[in-house]
C-alpha positions as CSV (number, residue, x, y, z in Angstrom):
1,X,-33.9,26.4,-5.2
2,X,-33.6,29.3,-3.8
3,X,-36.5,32.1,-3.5
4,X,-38.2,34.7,-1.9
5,X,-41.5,34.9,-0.7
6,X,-43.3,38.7,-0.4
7,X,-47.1,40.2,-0.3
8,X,-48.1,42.5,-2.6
9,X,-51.1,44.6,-3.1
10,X,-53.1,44.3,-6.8
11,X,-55.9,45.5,-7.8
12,X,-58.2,43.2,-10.0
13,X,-59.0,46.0,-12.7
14,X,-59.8,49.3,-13.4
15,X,-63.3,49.2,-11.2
16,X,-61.0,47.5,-8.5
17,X,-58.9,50.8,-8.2
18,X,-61.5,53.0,-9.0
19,X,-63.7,52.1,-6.1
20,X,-60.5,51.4,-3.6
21,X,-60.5,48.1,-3.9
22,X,-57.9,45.9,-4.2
23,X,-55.9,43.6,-1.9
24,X,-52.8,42.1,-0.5
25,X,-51.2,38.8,-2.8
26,X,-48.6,36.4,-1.7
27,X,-45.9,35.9,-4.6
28,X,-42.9,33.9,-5.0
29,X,-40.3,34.5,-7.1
30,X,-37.0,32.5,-8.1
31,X,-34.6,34.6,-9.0
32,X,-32.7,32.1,-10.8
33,X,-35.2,30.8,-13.0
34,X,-37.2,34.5,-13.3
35,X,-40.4,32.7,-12.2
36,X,-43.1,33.8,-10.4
37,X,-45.9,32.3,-9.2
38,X,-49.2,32.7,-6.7
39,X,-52.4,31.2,-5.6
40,X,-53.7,31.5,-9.2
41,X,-50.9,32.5,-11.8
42,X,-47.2,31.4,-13.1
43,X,-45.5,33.7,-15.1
44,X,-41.6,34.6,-16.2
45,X,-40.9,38.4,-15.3
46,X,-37.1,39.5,-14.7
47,X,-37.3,40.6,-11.2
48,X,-39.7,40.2,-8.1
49,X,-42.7,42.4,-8.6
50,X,-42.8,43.8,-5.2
51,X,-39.2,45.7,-3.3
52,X,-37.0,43.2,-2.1
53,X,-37.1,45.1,1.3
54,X,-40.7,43.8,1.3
55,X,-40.0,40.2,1.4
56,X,-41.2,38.2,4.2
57,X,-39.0,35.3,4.0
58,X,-36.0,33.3,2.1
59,X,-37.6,30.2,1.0
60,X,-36.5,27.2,-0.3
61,X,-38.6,25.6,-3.4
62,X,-38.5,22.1,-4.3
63,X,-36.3,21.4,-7.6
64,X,-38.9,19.1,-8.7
65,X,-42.0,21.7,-8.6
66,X,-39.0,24.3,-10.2
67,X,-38.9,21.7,-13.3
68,X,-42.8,21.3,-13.3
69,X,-43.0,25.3,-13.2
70,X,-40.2,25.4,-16.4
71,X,-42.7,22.5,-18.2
72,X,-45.5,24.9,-17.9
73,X,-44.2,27.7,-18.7
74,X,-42.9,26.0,-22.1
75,X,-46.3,24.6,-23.0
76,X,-48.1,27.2,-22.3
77,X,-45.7,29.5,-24.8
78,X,-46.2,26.9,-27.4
79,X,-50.2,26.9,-26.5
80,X,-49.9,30.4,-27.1
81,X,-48.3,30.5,-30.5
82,X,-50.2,27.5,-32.0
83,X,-53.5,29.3,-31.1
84,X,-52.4,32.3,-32.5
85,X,-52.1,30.8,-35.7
86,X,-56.1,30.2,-35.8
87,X,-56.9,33.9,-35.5
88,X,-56.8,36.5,-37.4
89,X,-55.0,39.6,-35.5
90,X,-56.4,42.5,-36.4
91,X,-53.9,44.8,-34.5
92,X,-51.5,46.2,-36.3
C-alpha cells in the first residue's frame, strides 16, 4: 500500500520545549487507511502530521503489516472503551 515516509520534529512535553529540547521523528503515514505509525506509536489521524513537501520518500508498506496495523488499531479502541467502563470519570 501505498505511503509516505517524512521526519518530524516533537518535543516530548512541556520541559522538552521549555528547555529547547526536542528532536527529529521518522513517521509514516498511509493515506488510504489514515494510519500513522513510528518507532514507538500507531495511531489513526486524517492527514500526515508533517507538510507533504517534507516527505523523504514514497514508500511502499506491506498489505499484511497494513491489516496487522487495522487489528491494532481496533483492539486497542475496544481496550479503550471496556477500561473505561471500570472508572469513574470525573470530568465533565
Amino acid at each position: 500500500m501505498k505511503a509516505l515516509k517524512y521526519k518530524l520534529f516533537i518535543y516530548e512535553g512541556t520541559m522538552d520545549f521549555v528547555h529547547e529540547g526536542g528532536h527529529t521523528i521518522e513517521e509514516i503515514f498511509i493515506p488510504d487507511e489514515k494510519i500513522i505509525f513510528n518507532e514507538q506509536f500507531v495511531f489513526k489521524y486524517p492527514d500526515a502530521r508533517a507538510d507533504i513537501q517534507t516527505a523523504i520518500e514514497k514508500i511502499e508498506v506491506d498489505d499484511k503489516f497494513v491489516d496487522i496495523l487495522k487489528k491494532y488499531l481496533n483492539y486497542k479502541d475496544k481496550i479503550e472503551k471496556e477500561r473505561k467502563k471500570y472508572f469513574v470519570s470525573t470530568k465533565q
